[in-house]
C-alpha positions in Angstrom: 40.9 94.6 -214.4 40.2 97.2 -211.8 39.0 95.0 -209.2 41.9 92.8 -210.1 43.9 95.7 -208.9 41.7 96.2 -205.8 42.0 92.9 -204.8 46.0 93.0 -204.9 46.1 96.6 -202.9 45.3 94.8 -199.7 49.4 94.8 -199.4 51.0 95.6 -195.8 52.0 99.6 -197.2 48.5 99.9 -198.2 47.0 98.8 -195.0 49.0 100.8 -192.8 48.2 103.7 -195.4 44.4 102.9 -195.2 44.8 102.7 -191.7 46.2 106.4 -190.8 43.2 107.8 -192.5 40.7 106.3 -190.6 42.5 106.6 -187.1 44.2 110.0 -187.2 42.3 111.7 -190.7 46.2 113.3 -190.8 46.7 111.7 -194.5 46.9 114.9 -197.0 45.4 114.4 -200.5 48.3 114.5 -203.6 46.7 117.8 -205.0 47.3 119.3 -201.5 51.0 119.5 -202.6 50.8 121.2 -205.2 51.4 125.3 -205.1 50.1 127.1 -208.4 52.5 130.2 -207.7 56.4 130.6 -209.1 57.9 131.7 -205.5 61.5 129.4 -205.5 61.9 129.9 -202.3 58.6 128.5 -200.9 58.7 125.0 -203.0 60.7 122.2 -201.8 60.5 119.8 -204.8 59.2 119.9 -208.4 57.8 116.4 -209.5 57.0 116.7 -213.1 56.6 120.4 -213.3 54.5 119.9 -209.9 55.5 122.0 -207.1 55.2 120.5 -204.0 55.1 123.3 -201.3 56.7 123.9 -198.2 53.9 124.4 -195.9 52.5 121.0 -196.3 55.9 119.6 -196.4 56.3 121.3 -192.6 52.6 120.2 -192.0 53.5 116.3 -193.1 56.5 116.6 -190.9 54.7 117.6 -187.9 52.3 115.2 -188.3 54.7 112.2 -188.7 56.5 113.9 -185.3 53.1 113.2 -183.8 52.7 110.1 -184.4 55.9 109.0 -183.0 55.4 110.8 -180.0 51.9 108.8 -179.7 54.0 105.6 -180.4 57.1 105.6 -179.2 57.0 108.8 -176.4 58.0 112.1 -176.8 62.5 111.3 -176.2 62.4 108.5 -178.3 60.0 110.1 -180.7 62.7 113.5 -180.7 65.9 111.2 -181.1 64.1 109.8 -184.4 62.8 112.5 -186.0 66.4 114.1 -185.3 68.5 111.4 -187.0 69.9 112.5 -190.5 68.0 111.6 -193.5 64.3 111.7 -191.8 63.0 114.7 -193.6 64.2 113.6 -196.6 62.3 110.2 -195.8 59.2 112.3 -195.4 59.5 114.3 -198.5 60.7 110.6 -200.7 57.2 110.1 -199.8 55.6 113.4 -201.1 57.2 112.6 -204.4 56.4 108.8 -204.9 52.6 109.8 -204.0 53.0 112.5 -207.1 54.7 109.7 -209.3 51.9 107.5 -208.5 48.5 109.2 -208.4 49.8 110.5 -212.3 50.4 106.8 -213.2 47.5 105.9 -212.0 45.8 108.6 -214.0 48.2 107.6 -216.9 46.6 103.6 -216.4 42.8 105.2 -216.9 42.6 103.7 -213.0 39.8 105.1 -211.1 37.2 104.3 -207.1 34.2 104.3 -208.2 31.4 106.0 -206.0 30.0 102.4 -204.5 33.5 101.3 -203.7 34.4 104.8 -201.8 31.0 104.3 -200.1 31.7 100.9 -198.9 35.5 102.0 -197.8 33.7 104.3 -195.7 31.2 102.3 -194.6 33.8 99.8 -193.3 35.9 102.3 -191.4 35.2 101.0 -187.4 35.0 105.0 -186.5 32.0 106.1 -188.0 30.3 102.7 -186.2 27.4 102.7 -183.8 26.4 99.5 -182.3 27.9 97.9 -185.5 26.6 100.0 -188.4 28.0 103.0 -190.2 26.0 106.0 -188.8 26.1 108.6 -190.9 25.4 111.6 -187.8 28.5 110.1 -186.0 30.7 110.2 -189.6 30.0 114.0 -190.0 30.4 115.1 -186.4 33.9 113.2 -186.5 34.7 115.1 -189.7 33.6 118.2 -188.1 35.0 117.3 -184.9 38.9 117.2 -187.2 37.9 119.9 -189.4 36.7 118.4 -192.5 34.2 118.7 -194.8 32.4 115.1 -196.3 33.7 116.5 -199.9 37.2 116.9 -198.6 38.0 113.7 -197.1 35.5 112.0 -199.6 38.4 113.6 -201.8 41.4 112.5 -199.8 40.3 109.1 -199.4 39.2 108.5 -203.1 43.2 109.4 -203.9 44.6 107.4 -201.3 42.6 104.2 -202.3 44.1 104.6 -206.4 47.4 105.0 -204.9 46.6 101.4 -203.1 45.8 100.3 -206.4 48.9 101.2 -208.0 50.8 100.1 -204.7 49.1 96.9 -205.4 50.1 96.4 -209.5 54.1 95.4 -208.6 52.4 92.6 -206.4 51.9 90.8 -209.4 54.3 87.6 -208.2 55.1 84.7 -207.1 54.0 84.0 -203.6 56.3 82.7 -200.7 55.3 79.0 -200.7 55.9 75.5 -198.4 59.2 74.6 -200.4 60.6 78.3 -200.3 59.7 78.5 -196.2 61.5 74.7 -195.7 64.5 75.8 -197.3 64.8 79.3 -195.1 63.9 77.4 -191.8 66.7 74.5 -193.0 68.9 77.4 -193.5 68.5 79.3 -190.1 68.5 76.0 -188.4 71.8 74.8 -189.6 74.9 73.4 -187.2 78.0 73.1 -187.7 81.1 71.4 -186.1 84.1 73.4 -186.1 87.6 73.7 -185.1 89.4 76.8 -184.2 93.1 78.2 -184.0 92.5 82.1 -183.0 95.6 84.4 -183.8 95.6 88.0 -182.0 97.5 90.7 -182.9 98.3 91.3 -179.2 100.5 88.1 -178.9 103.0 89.9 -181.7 103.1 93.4 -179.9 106.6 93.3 -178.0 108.0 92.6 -181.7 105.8 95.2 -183.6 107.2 98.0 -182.1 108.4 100.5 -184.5 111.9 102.2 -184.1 112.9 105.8 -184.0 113.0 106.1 -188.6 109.8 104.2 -188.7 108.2 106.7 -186.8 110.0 109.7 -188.3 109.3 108.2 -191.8 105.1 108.0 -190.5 105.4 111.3 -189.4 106.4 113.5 -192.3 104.6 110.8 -194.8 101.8 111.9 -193.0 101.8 115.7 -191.5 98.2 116.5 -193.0 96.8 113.8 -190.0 98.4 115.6 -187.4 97.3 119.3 -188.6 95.6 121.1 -186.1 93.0 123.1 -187.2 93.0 127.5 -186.4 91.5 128.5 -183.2 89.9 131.7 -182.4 88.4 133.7 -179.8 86.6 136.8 -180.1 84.1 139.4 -178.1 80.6 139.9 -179.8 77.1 141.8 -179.1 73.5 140.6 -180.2 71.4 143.5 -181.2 68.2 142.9 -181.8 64.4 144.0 -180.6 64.3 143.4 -177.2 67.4 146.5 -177.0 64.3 148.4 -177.1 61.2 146.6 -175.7 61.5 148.9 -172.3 62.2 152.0 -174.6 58.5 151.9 -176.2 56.7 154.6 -173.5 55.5 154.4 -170.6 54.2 150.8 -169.3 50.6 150.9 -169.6 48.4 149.1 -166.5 48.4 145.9 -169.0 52.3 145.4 -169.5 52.7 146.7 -166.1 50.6 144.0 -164.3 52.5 141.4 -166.8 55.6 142.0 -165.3 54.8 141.9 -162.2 53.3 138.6 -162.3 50.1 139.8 -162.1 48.4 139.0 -165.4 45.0 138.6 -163.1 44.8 141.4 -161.2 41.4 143.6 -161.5 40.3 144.7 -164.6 43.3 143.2 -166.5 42.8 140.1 -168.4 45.5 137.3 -169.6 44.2 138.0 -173.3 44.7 142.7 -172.8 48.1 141.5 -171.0 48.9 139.2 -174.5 47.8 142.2 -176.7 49.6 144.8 -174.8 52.8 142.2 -175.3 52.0 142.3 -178.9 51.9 146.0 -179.0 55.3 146.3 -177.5 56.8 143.7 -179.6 56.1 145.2 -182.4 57.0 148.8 -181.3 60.7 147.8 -180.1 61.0 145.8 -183.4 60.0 148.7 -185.8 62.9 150.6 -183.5 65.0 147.8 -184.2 64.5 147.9 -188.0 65.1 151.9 -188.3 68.3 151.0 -186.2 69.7 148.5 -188.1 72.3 150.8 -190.8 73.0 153.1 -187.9 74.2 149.8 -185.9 76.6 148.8 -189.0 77.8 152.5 -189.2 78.8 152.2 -185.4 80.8 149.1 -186.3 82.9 150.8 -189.0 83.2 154.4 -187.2 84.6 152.9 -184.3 86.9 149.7 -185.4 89.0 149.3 -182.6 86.5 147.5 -180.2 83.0 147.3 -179.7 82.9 149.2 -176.6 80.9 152.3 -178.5 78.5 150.4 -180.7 77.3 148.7 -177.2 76.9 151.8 -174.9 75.2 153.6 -177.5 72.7 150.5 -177.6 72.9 149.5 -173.9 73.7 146.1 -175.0 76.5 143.8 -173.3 79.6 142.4 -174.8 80.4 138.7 -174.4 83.3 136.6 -175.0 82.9 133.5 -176.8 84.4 130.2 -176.0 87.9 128.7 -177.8 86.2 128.4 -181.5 88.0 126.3 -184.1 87.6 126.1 -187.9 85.1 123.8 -189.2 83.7 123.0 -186.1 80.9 124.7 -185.0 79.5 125.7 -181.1 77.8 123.1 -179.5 75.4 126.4 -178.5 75.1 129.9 -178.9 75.4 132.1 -181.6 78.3 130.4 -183.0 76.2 127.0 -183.6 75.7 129.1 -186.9 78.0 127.9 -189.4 77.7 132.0 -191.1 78.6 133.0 -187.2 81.7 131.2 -186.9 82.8 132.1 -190.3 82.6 135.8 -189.4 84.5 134.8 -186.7 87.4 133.6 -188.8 86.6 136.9 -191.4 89.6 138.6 -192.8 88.4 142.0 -191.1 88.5 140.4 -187.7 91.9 138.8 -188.1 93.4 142.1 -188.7 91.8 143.6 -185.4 88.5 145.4 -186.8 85.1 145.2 -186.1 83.6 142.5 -188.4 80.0 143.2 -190.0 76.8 142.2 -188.8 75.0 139.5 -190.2 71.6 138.5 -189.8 71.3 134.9 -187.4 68.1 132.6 -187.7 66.5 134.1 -184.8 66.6 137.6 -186.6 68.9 139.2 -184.2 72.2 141.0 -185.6 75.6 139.9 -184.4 79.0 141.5 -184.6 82.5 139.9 -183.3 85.9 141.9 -182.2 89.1 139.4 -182.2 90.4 138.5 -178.9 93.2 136.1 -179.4 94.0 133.8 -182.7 96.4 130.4 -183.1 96.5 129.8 -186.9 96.9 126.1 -188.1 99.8 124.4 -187.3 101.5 121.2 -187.6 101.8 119.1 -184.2 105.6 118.7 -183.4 106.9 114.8 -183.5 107.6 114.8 -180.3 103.8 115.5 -179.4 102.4 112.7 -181.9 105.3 110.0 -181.1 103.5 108.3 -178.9 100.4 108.4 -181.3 102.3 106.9 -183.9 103.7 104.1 -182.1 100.4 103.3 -181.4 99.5 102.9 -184.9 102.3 101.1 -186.4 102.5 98.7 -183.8 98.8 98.1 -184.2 99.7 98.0 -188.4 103.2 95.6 -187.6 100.9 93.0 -185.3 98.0 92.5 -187.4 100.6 92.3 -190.2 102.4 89.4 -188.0 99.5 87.9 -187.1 98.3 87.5 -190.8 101.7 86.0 -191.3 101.3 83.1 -188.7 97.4 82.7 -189.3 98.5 81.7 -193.5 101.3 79.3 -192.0 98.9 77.8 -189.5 96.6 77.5 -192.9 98.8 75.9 -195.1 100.0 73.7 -192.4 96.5 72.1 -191.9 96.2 72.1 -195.7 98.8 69.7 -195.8 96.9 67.6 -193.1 98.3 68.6 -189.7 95.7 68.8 -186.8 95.0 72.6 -186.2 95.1 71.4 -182.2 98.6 71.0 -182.8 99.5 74.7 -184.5 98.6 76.5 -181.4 102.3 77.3 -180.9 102.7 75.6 -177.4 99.4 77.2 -176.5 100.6 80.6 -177.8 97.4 80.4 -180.1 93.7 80.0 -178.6 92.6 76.2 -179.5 88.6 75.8 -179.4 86.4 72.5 -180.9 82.7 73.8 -181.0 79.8 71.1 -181.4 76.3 71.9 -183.2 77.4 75.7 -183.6 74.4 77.4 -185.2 73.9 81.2 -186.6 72.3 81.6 -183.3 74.9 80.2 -180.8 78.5 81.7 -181.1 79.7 79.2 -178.3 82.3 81.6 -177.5 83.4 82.1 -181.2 83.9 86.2 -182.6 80.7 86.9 -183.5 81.9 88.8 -186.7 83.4 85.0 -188.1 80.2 83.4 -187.9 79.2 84.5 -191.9 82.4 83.0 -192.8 81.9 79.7 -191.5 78.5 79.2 -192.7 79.1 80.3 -196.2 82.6 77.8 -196.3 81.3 74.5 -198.2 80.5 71.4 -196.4 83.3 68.9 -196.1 83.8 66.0 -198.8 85.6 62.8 -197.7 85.9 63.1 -194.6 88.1 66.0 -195.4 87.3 69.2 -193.2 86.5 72.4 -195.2 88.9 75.0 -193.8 88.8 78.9 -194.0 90.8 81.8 -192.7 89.1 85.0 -191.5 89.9 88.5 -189.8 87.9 88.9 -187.1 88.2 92.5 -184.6 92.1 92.1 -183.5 92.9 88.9 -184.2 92.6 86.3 -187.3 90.8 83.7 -187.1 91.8 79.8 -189.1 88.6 77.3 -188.9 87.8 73.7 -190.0 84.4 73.1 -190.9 84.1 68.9 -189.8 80.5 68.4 -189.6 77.7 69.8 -191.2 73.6 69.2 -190.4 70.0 70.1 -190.6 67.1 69.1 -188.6 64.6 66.9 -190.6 62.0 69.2 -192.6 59.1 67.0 -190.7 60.1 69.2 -187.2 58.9 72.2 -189.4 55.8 73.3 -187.4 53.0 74.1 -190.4 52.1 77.0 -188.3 55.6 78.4 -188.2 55.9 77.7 -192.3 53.1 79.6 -192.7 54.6 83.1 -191.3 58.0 82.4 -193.3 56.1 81.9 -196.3 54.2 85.1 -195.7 57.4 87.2 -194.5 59.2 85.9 -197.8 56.0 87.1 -199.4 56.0 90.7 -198.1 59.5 91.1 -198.4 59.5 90.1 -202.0 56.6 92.9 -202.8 58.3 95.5 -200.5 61.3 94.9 -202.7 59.2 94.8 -206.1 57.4 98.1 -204.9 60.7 99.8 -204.3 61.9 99.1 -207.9 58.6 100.0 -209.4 58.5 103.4 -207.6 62.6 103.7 -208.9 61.6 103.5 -212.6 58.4 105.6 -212.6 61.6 108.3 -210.8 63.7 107.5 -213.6 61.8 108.1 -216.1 59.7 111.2 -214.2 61.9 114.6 -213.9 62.3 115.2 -210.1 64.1 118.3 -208.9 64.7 118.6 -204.5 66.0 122.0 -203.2 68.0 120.7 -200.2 68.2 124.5 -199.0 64.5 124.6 -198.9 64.3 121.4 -197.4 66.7 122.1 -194.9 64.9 125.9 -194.2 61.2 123.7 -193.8 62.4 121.1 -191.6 63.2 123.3 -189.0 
């Protein structure tokens, strides 16, 4: 049974898995996700009572940022790994590896020794002149900072996750019939006629009067509310108020600043330490500082004029904010910084608090000018709501004259003559096939290839919408090439495509029920705080 399961884990997931080890060494074992202590705040998942921690979470992230970067380049590499939804890819993964490796356990699945030997063996790396050299296999280790034992250990787990990977492959294979069929389907044409209806040609008598758009307006005052705006002063306290107030600058942090981190008798790593030394001076005056900064803030309301001469520190303005909508930049990209900005304290013209922002620094706002939410008069929005009723009234029209052209050629009319004296665009496409629009909407092209084939000599006719305009077809002609053109060659790869799409698909359900019937608990906070 086991090397029935070996023998299916040679799937494309378990390849590529396979793979990363032996190229990169980056793949972390399942029992490096596990924490053993009971700090909430440093777990982002629980799989099964198992804690899976946020340092490796951060670790598999970075690693799966290098890769890209190796791949794709670093832009590229940053635009993917910004998109929404990738660290919760990552971390999807984390927990199916926990569901798995305790199924497999659960199954009584195990490597033995000679198979983990002859994995290694096999692995092109540890190769010299075509044979596993054993020197070569621990300097590499060495080389990335592994023990044998260790990635002995890592390897073993990701080969019985192969095997489980493997059992859902347990299927039918794509065969010579199932490939035929696609490649007849793909290869399809079609004759078709075409009467095209746009909303456009109905726009001089879609336009709305004065009570339609009156009526629009008040039916709909929540679409034209515009949201509070505010604009307020603020100051950023944090250590470096005091990184020039921490004695007197020793040869080290004096030839730093100069830009002379090589002068005689200083090196770049005193220059760094003497930088350390400072840092942490001006941030242990910082933290003694912080209640006497609040204290500021509420002794002196008013403005914050005395809170930043008695720390030296300069007070911005900051740009037109509105509610809900954070700074593209700054300290208002924080969504806790602009809601001190809107705070009830600073509406009525005092200081606000200070609250802590990511980077550590403290930040307090004064109000400069606020606009509450308002409705937009009519007179503003008229011309936006003509707009949209027009837009409404023609496609309304249009649909209107696209079902009378339809029933017309229902009762046998010719849909060349329902063009309205050439009102309506008339088009007769030969051999159109799912990869040739000939000129047709590219969005109707589903529509006419899922319409039946006509009977009779009878053309198969269908009305679609398709972008601003509707869209009434006649199906007259239907075809496939003969299955003889099918190259073997190219039947081959369909059958083999059907067959790893079918066992991605059976994977993904398998991996759904061992979650459904497993207890797994994400904490998107945590998630959100590791991921950055």
């Amino acid at each position: 049974m086991l090397e029935f399961f070996r023998n299916l884990g040679k799937s494309l997931a378990a390849k590529v898995l396979l793979i990363l080890i032996a190229l990169s060494f980056m793949l972390w074992g399942v029992s490096d996700y596990f924490l053993s202590g009971s700090d909430q705040s440093s777990i982002v998942a629980k799989v099964n009572g198992q804690k899976i921690g946020g340092a490796i979470f951060q670790k598999r992230l970075e690693d799966a940022r290098a890769r890209y970067t190796q791949v794709f380049g670093a832009a590229a590499a940053e635009k993917i790994t910004q998109e929404q939804g990738f660290s919760e890819q990552i971390l999807n993964s984390m927990i199916n590896d926990v569901l798995l490796s305790k199924e497999g356990r659960h199954l009584g699945l195990q490597v033995p020794d000679a198979a983990l030997v002859k994995k290694i063996e096999s692995i092109p790396e540890f190769a010299e002149n075509g044979h596993f050299s054993k020197s070569r296999y621990e300097k590499l280790l060495v080389a990335n900072g592994l023990t044998p034992a260790q990635f002995e250990g890592m390897l073993r787990e990701s080969m019985l996750l192969a095997q489980l990977q493997a059992i859902p492959q347990v299927a039918p294979l794509g065969n010579t019939g199932e490939a035929q069929q696609l490649w007849a389907w793909s290869q399809e044409y079609r004759d078709v006629e075409s009467v095209e209806i746009p909303f456009a040609a109905f726009a001089q008598q879609a336009a709305p009067n004065a009570a339609d758009i009156d009526a629009y307006y008040h039916a709909h005052l929540q679409a034209f509310q515009e949201p509070a705006q505010v604009q307020v002063q603020y100051v950023l306290f944090g250590p470096q108020a005091f990184f020039n107030q921490v004695g007197a600058k020793t040869p080290v942090t004096a030839a730093q600043e100069s830009g002379h981190a090589s002068a005689p008798g200083v090196s770049v790593a005193a220059v760094q330490s003497g930088d350390k030394v400072r840092e942490e001076k001006a941030r242990q005056l910082f933290n003694a500082q912080m209640e006497n900064f609040k204290d500021r803030l509420f002794s002196s309301p008013k403005n914050l004029a005395a809170v930043a001469q008695a720390y030296g520190l300069s007070v911005e303005e900051s740009p037109v904010l509105v509610a809900g909508q954070v700074a593209a930049t700054g300290p208002f990209h924080d969504p806790k910084a602009l809601a001190l900005a809107f705070g009830k304290a600073v509406l009525e013209g005092k200081n606000s608090e200070a609250i802590t922002l990511p980077d550590g620094n403290l930040l307090a706002v004064h109000l400069v000018h606020f606009q509450p939410a308002r409705v937009r008069p009519l007179a503003a929005v008229s011309p936006d709501i003509t707009q949209i009723l027009t837009t409404q009234n023609s496609e309304a029209l249009a649909k209107a004259a696209a079902q009378q052209v339809w029933k017309a050629a229902q009762g046998g009319k010719a849909l060349a003559s329902l063009t309205r004296n050439g009102l309506f665009r008339y088009q007769n496409n030969a051999n159109l096939t799912r990869h040739n629009v000939q000129g047709l909407p590219q969005g109707l092209l589903p529509t006419i290839f899922n319409a039946p084939a006509p009977r009779g000599g009878v053309p198969s006719l269908g009305m679609a919408k398709a972008g601003q305009e509707y869209v009434v077809f006649a199906v007259t002609r239907v075809g496939v090439p003969p299955a003889a053109s099918l190259n073997p060659q190219v039947s081959a790869q369909i059958a083999q495509s059907l067959e790893e799409q079918r066992v991605q698909l059976l994977l993904a359900g398998y991996l759904q029920d061992l979650r459904s019937h497993g207890e797994v608990k994400v904490f998107p906070e945590q998630v959100a705080k590791f991921s950055h």
